[in-house]
N, C-alpha and C positions, 0 to 999 in steps of 0.2 A: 437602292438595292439592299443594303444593312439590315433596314427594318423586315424585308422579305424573310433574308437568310435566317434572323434571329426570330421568327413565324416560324418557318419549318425547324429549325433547330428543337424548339421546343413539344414540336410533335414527335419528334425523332429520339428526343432524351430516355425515355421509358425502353425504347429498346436497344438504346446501343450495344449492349454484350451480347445481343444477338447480331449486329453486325458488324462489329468490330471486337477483335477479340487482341488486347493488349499483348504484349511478350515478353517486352523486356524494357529495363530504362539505364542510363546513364545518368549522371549527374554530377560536373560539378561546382560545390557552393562555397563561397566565401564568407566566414563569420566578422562577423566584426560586434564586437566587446561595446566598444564606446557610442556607437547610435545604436546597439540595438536591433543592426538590419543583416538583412539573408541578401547575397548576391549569387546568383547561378547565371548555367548556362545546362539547359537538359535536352537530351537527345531519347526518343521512345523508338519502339520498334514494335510495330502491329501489324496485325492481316486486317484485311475486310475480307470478310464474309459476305454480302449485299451491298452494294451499289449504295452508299449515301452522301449526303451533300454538307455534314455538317460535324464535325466531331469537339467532343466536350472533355474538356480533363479540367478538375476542380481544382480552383484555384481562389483563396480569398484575398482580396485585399491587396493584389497583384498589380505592380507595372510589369509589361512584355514589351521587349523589339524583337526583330529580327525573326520572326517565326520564318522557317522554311518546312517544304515538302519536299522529300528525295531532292533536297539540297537547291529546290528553287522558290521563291520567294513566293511566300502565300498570304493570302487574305486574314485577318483574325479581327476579332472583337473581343472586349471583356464585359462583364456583367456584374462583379464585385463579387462576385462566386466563383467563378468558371472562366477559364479562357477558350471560344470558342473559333476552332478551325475551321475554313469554310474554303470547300474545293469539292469538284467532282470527284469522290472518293471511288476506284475501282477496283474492282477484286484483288486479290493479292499482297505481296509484301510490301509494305512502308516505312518511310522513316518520315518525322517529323522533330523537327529542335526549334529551338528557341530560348530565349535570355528574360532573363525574370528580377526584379528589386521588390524586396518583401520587409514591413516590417511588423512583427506578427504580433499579435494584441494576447493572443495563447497560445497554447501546447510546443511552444520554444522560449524554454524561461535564463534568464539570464541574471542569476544570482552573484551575492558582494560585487567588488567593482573594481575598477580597474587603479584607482587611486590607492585601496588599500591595499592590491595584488591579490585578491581572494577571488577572482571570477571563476564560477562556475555555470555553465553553462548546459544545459537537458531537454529532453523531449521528453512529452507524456501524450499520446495522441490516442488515447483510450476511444473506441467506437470510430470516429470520423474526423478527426481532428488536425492530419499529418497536414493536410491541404492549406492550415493556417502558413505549413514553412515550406511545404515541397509541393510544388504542382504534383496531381494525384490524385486517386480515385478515394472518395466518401462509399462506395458502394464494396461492400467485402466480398463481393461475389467477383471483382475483378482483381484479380490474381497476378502481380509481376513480378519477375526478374530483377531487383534492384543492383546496383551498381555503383556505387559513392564514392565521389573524389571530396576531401574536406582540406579548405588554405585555411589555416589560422596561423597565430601569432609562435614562432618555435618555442617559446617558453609552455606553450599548453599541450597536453597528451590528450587525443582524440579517439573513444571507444564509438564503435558502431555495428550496425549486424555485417555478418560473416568474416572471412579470413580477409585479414591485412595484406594485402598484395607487395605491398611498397611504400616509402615511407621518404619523401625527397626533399631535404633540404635549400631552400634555393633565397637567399640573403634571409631577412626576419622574419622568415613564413616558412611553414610546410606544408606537403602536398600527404594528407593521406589518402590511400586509394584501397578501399573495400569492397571484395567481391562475393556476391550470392552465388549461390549453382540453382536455386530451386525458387520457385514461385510463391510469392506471400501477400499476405492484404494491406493495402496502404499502412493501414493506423499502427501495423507493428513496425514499422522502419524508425529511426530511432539515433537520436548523439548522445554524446555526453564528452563535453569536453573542459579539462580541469587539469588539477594537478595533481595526480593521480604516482603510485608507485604498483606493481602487481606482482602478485607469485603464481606460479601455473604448474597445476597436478594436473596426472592425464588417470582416465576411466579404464576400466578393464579394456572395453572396446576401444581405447584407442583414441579418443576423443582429449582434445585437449582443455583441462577446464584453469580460465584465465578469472582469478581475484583480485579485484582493485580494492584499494584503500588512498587513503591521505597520509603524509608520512609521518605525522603528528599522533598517527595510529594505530602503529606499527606494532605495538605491544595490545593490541587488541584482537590482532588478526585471528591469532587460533580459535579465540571464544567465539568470535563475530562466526567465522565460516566452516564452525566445528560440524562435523558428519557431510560434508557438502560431497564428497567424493562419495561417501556409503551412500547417501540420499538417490547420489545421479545412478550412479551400479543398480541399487534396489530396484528405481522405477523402471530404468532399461530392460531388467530380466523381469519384474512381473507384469508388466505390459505387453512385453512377447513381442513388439517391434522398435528396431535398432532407430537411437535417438536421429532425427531426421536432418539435422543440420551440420554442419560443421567443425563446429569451435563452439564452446559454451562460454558466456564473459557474464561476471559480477557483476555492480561496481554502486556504491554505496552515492547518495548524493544529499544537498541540504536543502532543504525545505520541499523537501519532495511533497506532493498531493496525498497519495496514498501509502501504504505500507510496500507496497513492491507493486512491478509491472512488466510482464512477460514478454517484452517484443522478442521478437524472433531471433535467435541463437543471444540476445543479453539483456539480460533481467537488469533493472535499475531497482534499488529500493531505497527504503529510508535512514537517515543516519544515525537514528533512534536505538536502532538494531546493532549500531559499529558499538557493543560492551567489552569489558574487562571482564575479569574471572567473575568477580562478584556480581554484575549487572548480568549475566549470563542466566541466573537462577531466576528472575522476574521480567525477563526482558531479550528472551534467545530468539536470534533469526532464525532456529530451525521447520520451524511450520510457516514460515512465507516464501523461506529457500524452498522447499518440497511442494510450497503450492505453485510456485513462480516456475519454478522447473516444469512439473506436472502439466502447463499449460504447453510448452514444447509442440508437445502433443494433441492436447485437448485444448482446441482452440488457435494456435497456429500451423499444427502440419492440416488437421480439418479446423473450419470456423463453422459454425451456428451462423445460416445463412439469414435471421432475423434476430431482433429479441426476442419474440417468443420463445426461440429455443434455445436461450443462453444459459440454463440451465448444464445443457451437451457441454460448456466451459465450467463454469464457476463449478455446477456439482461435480463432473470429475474430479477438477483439480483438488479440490478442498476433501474428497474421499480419496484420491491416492494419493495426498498428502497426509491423511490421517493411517494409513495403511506402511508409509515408508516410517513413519514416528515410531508405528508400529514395531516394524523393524529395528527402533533403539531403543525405546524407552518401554517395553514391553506391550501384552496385551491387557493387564490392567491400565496403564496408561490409555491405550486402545477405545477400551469402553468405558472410561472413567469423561474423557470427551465427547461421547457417543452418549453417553446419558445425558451432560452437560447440554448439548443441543439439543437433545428430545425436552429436555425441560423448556429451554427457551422457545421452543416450535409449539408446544403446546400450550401454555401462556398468549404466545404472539394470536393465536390459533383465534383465540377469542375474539379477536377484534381487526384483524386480517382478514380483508377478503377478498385477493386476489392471490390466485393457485401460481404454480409454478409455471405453467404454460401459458404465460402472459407476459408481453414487453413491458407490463409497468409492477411487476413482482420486485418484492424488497430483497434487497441482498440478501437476509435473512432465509429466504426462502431460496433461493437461487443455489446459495451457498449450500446453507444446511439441509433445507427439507430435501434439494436434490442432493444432494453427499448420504440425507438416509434413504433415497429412495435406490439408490444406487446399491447401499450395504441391505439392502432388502431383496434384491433383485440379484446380487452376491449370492447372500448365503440362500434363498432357496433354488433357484438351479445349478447350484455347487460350484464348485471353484474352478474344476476342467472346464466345464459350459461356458462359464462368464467368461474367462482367460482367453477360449477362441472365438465367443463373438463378439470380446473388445477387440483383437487383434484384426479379425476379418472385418470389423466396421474402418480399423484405423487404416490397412491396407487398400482397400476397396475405393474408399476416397482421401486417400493420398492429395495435398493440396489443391483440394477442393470445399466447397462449401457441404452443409448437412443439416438434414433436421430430425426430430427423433423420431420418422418412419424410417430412417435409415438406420439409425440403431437398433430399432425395433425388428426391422427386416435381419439382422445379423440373431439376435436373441432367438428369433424363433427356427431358425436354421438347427438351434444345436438345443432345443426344449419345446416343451407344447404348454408350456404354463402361460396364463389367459393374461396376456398382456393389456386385453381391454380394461379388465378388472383393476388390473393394478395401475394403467395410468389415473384410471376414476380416482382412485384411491391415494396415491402418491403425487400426483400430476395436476390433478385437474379441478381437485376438491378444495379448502383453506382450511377443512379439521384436519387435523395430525394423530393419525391410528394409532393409538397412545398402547391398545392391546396388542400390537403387529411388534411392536417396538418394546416393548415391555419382556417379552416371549425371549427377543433373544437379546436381549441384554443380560436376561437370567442365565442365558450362558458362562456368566459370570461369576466368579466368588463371591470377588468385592463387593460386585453390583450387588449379588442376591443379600449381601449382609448391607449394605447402604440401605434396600428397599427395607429392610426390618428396622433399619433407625429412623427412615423418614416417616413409618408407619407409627410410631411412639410422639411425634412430632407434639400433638396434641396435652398426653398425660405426662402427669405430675414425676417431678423430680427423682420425688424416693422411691418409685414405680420401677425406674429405667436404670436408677443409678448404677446398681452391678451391673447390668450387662454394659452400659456406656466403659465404666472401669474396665472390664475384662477387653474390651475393643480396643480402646486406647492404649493400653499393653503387650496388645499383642501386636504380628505381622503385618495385618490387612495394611490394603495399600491406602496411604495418608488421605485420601481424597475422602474416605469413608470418618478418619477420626476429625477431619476439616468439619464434616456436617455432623458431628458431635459437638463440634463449640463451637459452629455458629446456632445450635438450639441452644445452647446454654447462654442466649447472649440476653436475657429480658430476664435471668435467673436471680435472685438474691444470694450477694457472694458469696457470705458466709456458707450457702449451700451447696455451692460450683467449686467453692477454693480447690477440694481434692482431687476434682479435676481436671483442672484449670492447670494443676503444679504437676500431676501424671502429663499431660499435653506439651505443656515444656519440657518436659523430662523425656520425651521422645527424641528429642535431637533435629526433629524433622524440620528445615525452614519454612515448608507453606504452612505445616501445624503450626508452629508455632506463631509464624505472622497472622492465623488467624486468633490467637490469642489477643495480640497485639492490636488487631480491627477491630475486635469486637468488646474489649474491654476498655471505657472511654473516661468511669470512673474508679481511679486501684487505690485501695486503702493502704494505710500505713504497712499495717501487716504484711502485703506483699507486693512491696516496693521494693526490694531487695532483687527479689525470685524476676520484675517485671522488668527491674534495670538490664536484666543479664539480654533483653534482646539488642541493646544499644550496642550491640557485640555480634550479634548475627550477622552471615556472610549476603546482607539483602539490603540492598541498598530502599528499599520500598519501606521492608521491615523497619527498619531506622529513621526512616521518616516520619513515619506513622507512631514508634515507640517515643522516640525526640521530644514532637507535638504532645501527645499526648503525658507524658513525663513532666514537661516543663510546666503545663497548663494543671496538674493536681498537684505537682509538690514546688508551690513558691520559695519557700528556703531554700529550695536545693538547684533553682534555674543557674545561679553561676558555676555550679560544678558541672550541669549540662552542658553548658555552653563551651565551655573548657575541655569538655574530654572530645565535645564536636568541633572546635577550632576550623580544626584543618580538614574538613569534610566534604567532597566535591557533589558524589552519588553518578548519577548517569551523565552521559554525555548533555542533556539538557540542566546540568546543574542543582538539582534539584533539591540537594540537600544542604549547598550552599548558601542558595537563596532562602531557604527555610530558615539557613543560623542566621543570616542578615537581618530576617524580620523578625525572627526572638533577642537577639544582640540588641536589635534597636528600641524594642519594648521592655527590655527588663531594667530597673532600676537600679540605678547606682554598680550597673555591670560597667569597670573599667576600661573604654577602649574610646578610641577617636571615631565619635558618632558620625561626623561631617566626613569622614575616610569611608567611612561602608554605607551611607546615604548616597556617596559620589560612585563605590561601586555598584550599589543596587540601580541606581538609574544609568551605568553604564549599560549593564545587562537586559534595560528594555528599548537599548539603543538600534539602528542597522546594523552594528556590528556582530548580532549575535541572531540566530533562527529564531523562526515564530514563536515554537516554542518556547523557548527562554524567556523572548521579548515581553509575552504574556505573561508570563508566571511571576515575571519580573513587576509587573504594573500594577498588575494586581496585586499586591502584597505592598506597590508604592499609594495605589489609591484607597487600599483599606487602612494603610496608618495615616491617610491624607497627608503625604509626604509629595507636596506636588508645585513644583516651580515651571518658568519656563522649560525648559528642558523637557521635564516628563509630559509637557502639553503638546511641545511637540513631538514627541517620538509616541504616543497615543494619536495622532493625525498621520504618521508615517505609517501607522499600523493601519488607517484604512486604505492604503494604497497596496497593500499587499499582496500576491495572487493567491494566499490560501486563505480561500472565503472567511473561514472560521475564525482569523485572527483579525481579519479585515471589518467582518460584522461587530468582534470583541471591542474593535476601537472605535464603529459608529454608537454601539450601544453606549460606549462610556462617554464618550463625549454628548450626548443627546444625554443624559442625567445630567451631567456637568453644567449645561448650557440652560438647567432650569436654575441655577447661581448666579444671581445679579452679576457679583463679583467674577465665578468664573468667564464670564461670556465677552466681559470687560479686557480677560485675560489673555481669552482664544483672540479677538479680533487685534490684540498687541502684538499677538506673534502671527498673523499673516503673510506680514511682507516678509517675511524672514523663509516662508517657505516655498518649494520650486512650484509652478504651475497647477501641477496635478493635484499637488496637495492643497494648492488653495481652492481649487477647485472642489474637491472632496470637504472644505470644509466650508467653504461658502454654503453648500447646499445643506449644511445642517445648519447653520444661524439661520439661514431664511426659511428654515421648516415652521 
């Protein structure tokens, strides 16, 4: 009979939300640190709508007991996807539970470890992915009530969506218990559990907004979460409907996948982001806080019921997140961004050919070309029009799915402007209307003086140089005297010098770090004038001025290195590791080689984020600085879950392993490593 059920079952998959309409779920799960594994127990509560024989909640990689129906002992099967329930389903209210052992291969990552005491523990279940840790619908058109009880270890604080109910002690464990009011798509449900401290401001409306940090961090807080309160006020009044959830939470994590991610009422992001004052200027979370926020709305109170229309996400967020920046950093800031994308759209434009209204469009497009199709769509039926048929599209489907007929239906309520036209054009095409965009960029001061310096781009020096001079001295906002000295960068010095030294004499840090980019070789003559940015409040700056410093004036690398010492830079290190690999290359510089040898290869250990680990190795494999140790933590690094660092350690090792000698090397430190990692490296000697 099995083989029958799971025949019908699979005719039946395609329509279940039309007969079964989910409502709410319970849950609770057990973490555990040291294997790795998800323990539950979940209880769901659904109607049927039509008579079926078979119900499906996605589940990967799942053991189940105990399924019940309205508390009597039901039929089930699994399929290594799905756990399928199998009874004559009859109209009306249900409940179904059951108990679940998970050990999730993704989207529940369980960072440092428990030897060291650094465990961090998060979700990221972007699209379809919650099902790897919580039985649960892949399909975002199925909408539930979540509910979450989380036991961990009482040394660990546990964030999740909505309001904290309760919080109960009971021997070495706690019990926290999280409750939803409102309906949302699987893949935003969401942990994070660490060791976390928080501070909590509340919104005009009343809303309370909860910031986590590490306590190691605590002098970063202000810079990390600065405008977070203005951001949330802003988007709540010019979106014109009341933020839809309950409690809004932070919470910074390490080795995150992406820059931030909006599950429903708590954005996770990256630790990249957690700066000091100074890393602030090159490195602020305020455009991921306002995109991450922004999505609240666009994309979890409504979702884009496919990718085709992911667009109705990413380009909102990404334009009313350039709208609330708005709000701080003015409207040259505004449109100084606004061109920045129109350059990169039109470029991309060339050799893209897939429009926004496609599941397989690039971020680039999703993001940007709809964030300007949106600011197009803005400014010509005015700011009253947009403002009620964003508001009437966002009320209207109130947690529910959408696509941009539904938007489109709210636009033409409140204008008659030819929506055909414009999706052809914004939507549907992969050129980028460079004259639609051009028009009202010239809205702008800045802008209009930027388009008169990119228009010289071509002619000679002594042509432009007064009006360059007169720019540079004056107001206009920096982004305009930036693309004054990146033309000047292919210039012979002598003929740049007076502008080069007016560009630093602005005080401005991105002028001036574009000084510092773009001039790779400084003459004697203004080596003085070039030292002074090793002083600017940029941790980038510095980096870029350091390098560049040390590699043209060789006499002078130990007073570099000396005034760098004690230099950390951002949270990944950055200028640290840069003095390690100049310390260890400069001659007859005084200091214990085999002390900063032993900490650069500390830093591309597990002890430290991808990040680091990387920038650490490489800087170890380019001074061919490479022993046990760094063979192994170059193999640790293909076990990684961020692809990028993962790929970084197959590619080096697959170089390496064309060296008689190194391969000699790898196969000695084998047995020395766990399972997976011999596994990962097995498969490159026998490539």
């Amino acid at each position: 009979m099995k083989y029958l059920f799971l025949l019908l079952s699979t005719i039946t998959f395609a329509q279940q939300t039309q007969s079964v309409d989910f409502r709410s779920v319970h849950g609770q799960i057990t973490i555990n640190p040291k294997d790795k594994s998800v323990r539950g127990a979940v209880s769901y509560w659904f109607d049927v709508l039509k008579p079926t024989d078979t119900i499906k909640i996605d589940a990967q990689n799942m053991d189940f007991t105990d399924a019940e129906l309205n508390q009597k002992e039901i039929q089930f099967t699994t399929n290594g996807k799905q756990i399928l329930l199998i009874s004559a389903f009859k109209k009306g209210t249900n409940n179904i539970s059951f108990n679940y052992v998970a050990k999730p291969k993704q989207t529940l990552y369980f960072v440092g470890s428990e030897e060291k005491d650094n465990v961090q523990i998060w979700t990221q279940g972007q699209g379809k992915n919650t099902s790897n840790w919580f039985p649960s619908f892949d399909d975002v058109k199925e909408k539930v009530i979540f509910n979450l009880e989380v036991v961990v270890d009482s040394k660990y604080q546990v964030i999740s969506n909505g309001i904290l109910k309760s919080k109960v002690n009971n021997n070495s464990m706690t019990y926290w218990r999280f409750n939803m009011h409102k309906p949302m798509s699987s893949y935003l449900l969401m942990l994070s559990i660490g060791k976390f401290e928080k501070q909590t401001q509340k919104s005009n409306s009343g809303i309370p907004l909860e910031m986590y940090y590490e306590s190691k961090d605590a002098a970063k807080f202000e810079p990390t979460y600065r405008y977070s309160k203005q951001l949330f006020d802003f988007l709540e009044k010019a979106i014109g409907v009341k933020y839809p959830w309950e409690i809004y939470k932070q919470a910074p994590v390490r080795d995150f996948l992406y820059a931030g991610m909006e599950n429903t009422s708590a954005t996770l992001f990256s630790t990249r982001y957690v700066v000091d004052f100074t890393g602030y200027e090159d490195r602020s979370y305020t455009n991921v806080n306002a995109h991450e926020l922004a999505h609240q709305w666009f994309g979890n109170l409504v979702t884009a019921e496919t990718s085709k229309h992911h667009w109705l996400q990413e380009g909102f967020a990404t334009y009313y997140a350039l709208l609330a920046e708005k709000e701080i950093y003015g409207e040259d800031y505004f449109y100084s961004k606004l061109y920045e994308s129109a350059q990169q759209l039109k470029y991309a434009s060339r050799t893209d050919t897939i429009p926004v209204l496609n599941a397989k469009a690039s971020s680039l497009t999703f993001y940007q070309k709809g964030a300007w199709a949106l600011h197009v769509l803005h400014e010509t039926i005015g700011d009253k029009a947009f403002k009620k048929a964003v508001k009437c599209y966002l009320k209207k489907h109130s947690f529910q799915t959408v696509n941009t007929q539904d938007f489109f239906a709210e636009i033409k309520k409140v204008s008659d402007y030819d929506l055909n036209n414009f999706s052809k054009v914004w939507l549907e095409t992969t050129s980028f209307n460079t004259q639609e965009a051009n028009t009202l960029l010239y809205k702008n001061k800045a802008i209009r003086i930027l388009f008169e310096v990119e228009k010289l781009r071509n002619k000679p020096l002594s042509e432009k140089e007064e009006f360059f001079t007169k720019i540079v001295q004056s107001n206009v906002y920096f982004s305009v005297k930036e693309a004054i000295v990146n033309q000047l960068k292919e210039q012979k010095f002598e003929d740049k010098a007076t502008l080069l030294s007016l560009a630093l004499d602005t005080k401005n840090v991105q002028v001036r770090q574009a000084v510092a980019t773009t001039l790779n070789e400084i003459p004697e003559s203004f080596r003085v004038q070039y030292e002074t940015l090793l002083d600017d409040k940029s941790y980038q700056t510095q980096e870029i001025a350091l390098c560049n410093l040390w590699n043209n004036f060789p006499e002078q690398r130990s007073r570099y290195l000396d005034k760098s010492k004690g230099w950390i830079g951002f949270s990944d290190y950055n200028l640290r590791t840069l003095w390690l690999s100049l310390a260890l290359s400069t001659a007859n510089y005084s200091i214990n080689k085999e002390q900063l040898i032993e900490e650069l290869i500390n830093y591309s250990s597990s002890n430290y984020e991808a990040t680091i680990r990387q920038d650490a190795l490489e800087k170890l494999l380019a001074f061919n600085i490479i022993n046990d140790e760094v063979l192994q933590n170059l193999v640790k690094a293909t076990t990684h879950h961020m692809w990028q660092f993962s790929k970084f350690g197959r590619d080096n090792i697959r170089r390496l392993l064309k060296n008689a000698t190194m391969r000699v090397s790898f196969e000695r430190i084998l047995p020395n490593l766990n399972v997976t990692e011999q596994f990962q490296l097995n498969r490159l000697l026998k490539e």
